[in-house]
Structure formats: structure tokens, C-alpha cells
N, C-alpha and C positions, 0 to 999 in steps of 0.2 A: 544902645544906639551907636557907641563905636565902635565895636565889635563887626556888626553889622555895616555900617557905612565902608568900615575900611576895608570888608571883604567886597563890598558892591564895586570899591573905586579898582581894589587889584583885580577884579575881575576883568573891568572895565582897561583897564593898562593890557593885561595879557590878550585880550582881545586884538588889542590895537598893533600890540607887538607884533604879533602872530601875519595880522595882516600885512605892517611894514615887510616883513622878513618875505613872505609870498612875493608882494610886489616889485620888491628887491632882485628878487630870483628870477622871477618873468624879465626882469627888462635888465641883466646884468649881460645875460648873454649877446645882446646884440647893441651894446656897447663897443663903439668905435676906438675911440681917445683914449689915451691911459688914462688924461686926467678924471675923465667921466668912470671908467672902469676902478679908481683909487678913492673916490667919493663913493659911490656904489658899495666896494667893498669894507671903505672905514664904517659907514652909516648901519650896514649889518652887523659888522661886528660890537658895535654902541652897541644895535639893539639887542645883539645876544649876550652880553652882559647887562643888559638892562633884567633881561629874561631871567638869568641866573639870578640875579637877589631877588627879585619879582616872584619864583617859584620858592625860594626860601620862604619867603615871607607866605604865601598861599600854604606852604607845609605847615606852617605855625599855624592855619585853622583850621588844617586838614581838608585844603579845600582843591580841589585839580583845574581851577580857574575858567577860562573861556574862552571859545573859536572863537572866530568872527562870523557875522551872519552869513551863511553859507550862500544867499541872493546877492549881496554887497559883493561877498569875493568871486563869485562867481562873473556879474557884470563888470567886478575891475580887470578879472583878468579877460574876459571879452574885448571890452573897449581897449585893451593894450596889445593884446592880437593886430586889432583889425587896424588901429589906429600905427602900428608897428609891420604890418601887412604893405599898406599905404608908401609909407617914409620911414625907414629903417636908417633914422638920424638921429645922433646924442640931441640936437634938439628935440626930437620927438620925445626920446625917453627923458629930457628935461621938464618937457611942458607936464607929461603924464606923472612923474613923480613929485611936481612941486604940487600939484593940483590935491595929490594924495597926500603930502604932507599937511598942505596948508586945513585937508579934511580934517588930520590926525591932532593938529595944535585947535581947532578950533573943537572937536568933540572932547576931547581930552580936558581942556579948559572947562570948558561945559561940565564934566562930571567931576571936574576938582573942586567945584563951586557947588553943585548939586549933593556931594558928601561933607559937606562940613567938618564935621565930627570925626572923619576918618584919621587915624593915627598918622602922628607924623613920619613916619615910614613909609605908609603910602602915598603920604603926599609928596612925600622926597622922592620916590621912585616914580609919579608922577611927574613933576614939576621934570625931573632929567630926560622923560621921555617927551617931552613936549619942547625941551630944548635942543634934543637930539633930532629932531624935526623940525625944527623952524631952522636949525643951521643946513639942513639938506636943503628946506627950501631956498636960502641965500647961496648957500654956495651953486646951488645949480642954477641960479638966475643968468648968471655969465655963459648959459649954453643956449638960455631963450631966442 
């Protein structure tokens, strides 16, 4: 059972990763403000080293982890288009990424709770990537 649990939860992390880093990239470029563009680019950087222990750890059950739902990234990156189409403003790309943070701390939570059993490695490399997310969503509140 923990073997299992903690493959389900890195599963479940690399997904999410995967996703931040997309939506990251979508909305870095049309970033105005340095300061927006410095949060932007510290917040990927977490997440690629989140990534890196993340993939160690998935090596360890020889496991190659998981996209995100290819319907999700598909309409995130839609709705950041059109909504980025519209108003091509650090708030916009503020509202759009607290919106996807605050997805990522609340599913994330949800599957740290639903793995119980999972190693505490996974839950460590959850619990950071849940923090790495809830400080995007704080710090980009000052651009609402």
C-alpha cells in the first residue's frame, strides 16, 4: 500500500508540475513589469527543481510519471489565449495564474490526504509544491 500510494501521489505532483511549467510559459511572455516577469520566472524555476527530485524519486519505481489531462491543458491554455487576447495586462496574467495556483494547492491537498501511506518523500515533495503555489498565489495578489 505504500509503494503504491506514493507512486499515485508522484504521479499526481508530476502532473501538476508539468501543468504549472505550461502555464508558466503561456503567460511569461506577455508579461509587462519586471516584477511580474521575476515572479514568473522564480516560480518555474521552484518548479523545476521540484521536477528534478520529483523524477528521482519516480526513477526509484521506475516509473515515467504523468501529463496532465490533455482536456484541462488544453482549455487552460484556451482560456489564457482568449482571456490574454482581450487584456494583455500583468493583471490579467495575475488573475489567470492565481486562479491556477489556487486549483493546484487545492487538488494537490486533496491527493496528499487521499495517499495517506505514501512515503514521506512524496509527501515532502508534495507538501513544497503546494507551497510553491500558494506563495505565486500571494505574491501575485498585489497585481489583482
Amino acid at each position: 500500500m505504500i509503494e503504491q500510494d506514493t507512486i499515485r501521489l508522484l504521479r499526481e505532483c508530476d502532473a501538476g508540475i508539468r501543468m504549472g511549467i505550461a502555464s508558466i510559459e503561456d503567460v511569461e511572455k506577455h508579461a509587462k513589469g519586471e516584477g511580474m516577469k521575476q515572479i514568473l520566472s522564480d516560480c518555474r524555476e521552484a518548479h523545476e527543481m521540484i521536477s528534478e527530485d520529483l523524477q528521482k524519486e519516480l526513477s526509484r519505481f521506475q516509473d515515467e510519471g504523468k501529463n496532465p489531462n490533455p482536456i484541462a491543458k488544453g482549455m487552460s491554455w484556451m482560456k489564457t489565449e482568449f482571456k490574454l487576447a482581450m487584456c494583455e495586462k500583468d493583471s490579467t496574467i495575475a488573475d489567470l495564474m492565481v486562479d491556477g495556483a489556487n486549483m493546484g494547492v487545492k487538488s494537490l491537498s486533496r491527493y496528499l490526504n487521499e495517499y495517506k501511506a505514501a512515503s514521506e518523500e512524496a509527501k515532502g515533495i508534495a507538501k513544497r509544491l503546494i507551497a510553491v503555489e500558494d506563495a505565486l498565489s500571494a505574491d501575485l495578489r498585489a497585481y489583482l
